[in-house]
Structures are given as C-alpha cells and as structure tokens.
VONU-824945 format. One record per residue (C-alpha): x, z, y; residue number from 1. Coordinates in steps of 0.2 Angstrom, whole numbers, plus 5000, padded with zeros to 4 digits. Layout:
<pts>
<pt c1="X" c3="Z" c2="Y" i="NUM"/>
...
</pts>
This chain:
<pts>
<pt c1="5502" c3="5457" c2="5543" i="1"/>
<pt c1="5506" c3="5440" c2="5536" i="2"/>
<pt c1="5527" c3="5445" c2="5539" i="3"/>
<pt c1="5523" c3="5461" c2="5531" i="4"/>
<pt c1="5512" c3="5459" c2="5513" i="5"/>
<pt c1="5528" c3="5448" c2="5503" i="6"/>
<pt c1="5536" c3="5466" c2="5506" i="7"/>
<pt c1="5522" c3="5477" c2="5497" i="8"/>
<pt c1="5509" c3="5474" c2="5483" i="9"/>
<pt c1="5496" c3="5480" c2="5494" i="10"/>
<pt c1="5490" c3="5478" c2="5511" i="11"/>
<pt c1="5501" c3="5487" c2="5524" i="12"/>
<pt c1="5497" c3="5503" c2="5531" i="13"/>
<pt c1="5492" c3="5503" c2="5549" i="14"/>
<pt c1="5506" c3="5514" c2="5555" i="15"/>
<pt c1="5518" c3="5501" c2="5543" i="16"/>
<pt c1="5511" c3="5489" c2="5556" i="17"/>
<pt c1="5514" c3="5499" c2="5572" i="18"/>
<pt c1="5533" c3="5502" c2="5564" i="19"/>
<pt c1="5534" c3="5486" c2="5560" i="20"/>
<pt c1="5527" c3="5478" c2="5578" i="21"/>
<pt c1="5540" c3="5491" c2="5588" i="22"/>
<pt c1="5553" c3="5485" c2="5580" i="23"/>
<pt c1="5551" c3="5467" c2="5582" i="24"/>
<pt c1="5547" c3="5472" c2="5602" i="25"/>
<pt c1="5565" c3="5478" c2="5601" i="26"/>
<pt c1="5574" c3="5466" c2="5593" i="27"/>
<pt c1="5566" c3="5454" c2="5602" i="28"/>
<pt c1="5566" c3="5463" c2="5621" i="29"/>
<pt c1="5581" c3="5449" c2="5627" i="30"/>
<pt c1="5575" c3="5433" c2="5618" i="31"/>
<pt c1="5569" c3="5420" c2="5632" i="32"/>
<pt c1="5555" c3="5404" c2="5629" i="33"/>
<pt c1="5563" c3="5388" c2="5630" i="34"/>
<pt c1="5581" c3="5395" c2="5622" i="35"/>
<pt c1="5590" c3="5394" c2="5607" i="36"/>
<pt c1="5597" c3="5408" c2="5597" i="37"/>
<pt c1="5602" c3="5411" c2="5578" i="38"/>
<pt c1="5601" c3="5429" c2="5568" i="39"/>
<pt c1="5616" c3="5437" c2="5563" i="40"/>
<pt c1="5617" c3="5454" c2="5554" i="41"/>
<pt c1="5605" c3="5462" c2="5562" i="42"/>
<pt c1="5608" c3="5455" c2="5580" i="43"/>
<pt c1="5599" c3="5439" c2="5589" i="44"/>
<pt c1="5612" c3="5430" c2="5597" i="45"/>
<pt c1="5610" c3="5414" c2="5612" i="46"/>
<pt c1="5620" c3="5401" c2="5606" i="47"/>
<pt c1="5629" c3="5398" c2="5618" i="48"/>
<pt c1="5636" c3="5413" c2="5619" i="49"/>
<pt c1="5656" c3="5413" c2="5622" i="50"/>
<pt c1="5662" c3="5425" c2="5607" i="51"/>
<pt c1="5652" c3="5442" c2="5597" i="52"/>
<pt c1="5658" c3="5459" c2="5596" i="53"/>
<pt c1="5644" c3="5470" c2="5587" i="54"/>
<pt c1="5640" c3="5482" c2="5575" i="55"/>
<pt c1="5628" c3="5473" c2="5563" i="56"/>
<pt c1="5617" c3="5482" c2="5550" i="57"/>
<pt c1="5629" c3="5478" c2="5537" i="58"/>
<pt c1="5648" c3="5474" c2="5546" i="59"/>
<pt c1="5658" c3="5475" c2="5562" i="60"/>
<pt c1="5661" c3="5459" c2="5569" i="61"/>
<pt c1="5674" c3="5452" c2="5580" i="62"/>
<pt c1="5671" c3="5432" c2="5583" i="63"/>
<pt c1="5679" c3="5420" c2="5594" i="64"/>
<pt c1="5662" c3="5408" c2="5589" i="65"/>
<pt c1="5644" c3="5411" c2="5585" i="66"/>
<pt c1="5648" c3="5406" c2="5566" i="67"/>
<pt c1="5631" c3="5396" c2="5562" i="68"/>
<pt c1="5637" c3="5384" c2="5577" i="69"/>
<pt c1="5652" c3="5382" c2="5575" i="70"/>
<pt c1="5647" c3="5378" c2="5557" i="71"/>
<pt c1="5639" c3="5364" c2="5564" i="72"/>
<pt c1="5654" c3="5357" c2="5569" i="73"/>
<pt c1="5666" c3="5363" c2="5555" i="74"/>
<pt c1="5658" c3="5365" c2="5538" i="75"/>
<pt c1="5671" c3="5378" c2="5533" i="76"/>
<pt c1="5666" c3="5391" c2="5543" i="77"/>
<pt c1="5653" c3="5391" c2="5529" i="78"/>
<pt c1="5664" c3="5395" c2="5515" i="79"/>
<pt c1="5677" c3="5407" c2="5528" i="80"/>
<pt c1="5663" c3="5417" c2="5533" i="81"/>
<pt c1="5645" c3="5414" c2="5533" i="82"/>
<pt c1="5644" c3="5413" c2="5513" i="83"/>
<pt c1="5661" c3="5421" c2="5511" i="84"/>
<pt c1="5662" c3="5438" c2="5501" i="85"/>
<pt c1="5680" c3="5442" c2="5507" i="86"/>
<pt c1="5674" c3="5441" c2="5526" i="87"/>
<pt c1="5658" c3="5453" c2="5521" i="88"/>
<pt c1="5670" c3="5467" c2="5512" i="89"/>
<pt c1="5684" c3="5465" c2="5524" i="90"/>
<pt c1="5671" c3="5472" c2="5539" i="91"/>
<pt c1="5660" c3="5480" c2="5529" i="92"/>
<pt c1="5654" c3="5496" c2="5539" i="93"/>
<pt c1="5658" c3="5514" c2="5529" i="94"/>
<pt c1="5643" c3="5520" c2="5519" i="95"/>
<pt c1="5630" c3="5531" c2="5534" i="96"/>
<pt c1="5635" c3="5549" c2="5535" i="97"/>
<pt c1="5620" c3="5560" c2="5528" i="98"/>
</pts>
C-alpha cells in the first residue's frame, strides 16, 4: 500500500491493490534472487544481457548495450540516450489507436 498512496490523496481501494499486486506479479514473473537488472521503459532487463530489442511503454528500442551499463563505462551514453530528448522522439511509439 506504502508504493501505492504518493499516487492518490487517499487510501487506495482494494481492487486498486489487487490491480496493482497483478501487475507487479507480471512484470516481475522473470526477475531471479541473487541477480542484477535495471528498468528501462517499461521492461526489467538482466544486465548482462547481450543487446535489447522491445517495445517499451513509451519507444521502440534497438540497442547494441543495456544503456545504464554501458553508462557506467562511457558517461555519454548519458547524454546520447538515457537523458537525451532526440533519442526519446526519434523512437517514440505513434499515439494508441482508440
């Protein structure tokens, strides 16, 4: 409930919690004790993964790196992607059909 109340002025609703609970069950399903990951748009990724290639909640991505580590090793990365507004508009997903 604690993740949950800086997001409303009042106390969630139980279903709010149940949604809530669901969802973090899903986007957690893969995620392993003892590993490391980061969180990029929308996706939990292992860090040692080899390259991404998703559909996040906001762009399409297409990565050679997992961008917060290889940050680590190359501060620009920072500045080309991570906090970069070109790269965000560039792969920017259309607007959702309705």
């Amino acid at each position: 409930m604690r993740d949950l109340r800086p997001w409303t002025a009042k106390a969630p609703e139980q279903a709010d919690v149940s949604e809530w609970v669901g969802a973090m069950k899903e986007l957690l399903a893969d995620v392993r004790i003892g590993e490391q990951y980061v969180y990029f748009d929308g996706l939990i990724v292992p860090v040692n993964a080899a390259s991404l290639r998703f559909e996040g909640w906001h762009s399409r991505h297409d990565l050679p790196f997992v961008p917060q580590v290889a940050a680590m090793q190359n501060r620009t990365v920072l500045q080309t992607l991570l906090r970069s507004r070109d790269y965000w508009e560039r792969t920017a997903l259309g607007p959702d059909p309705e």
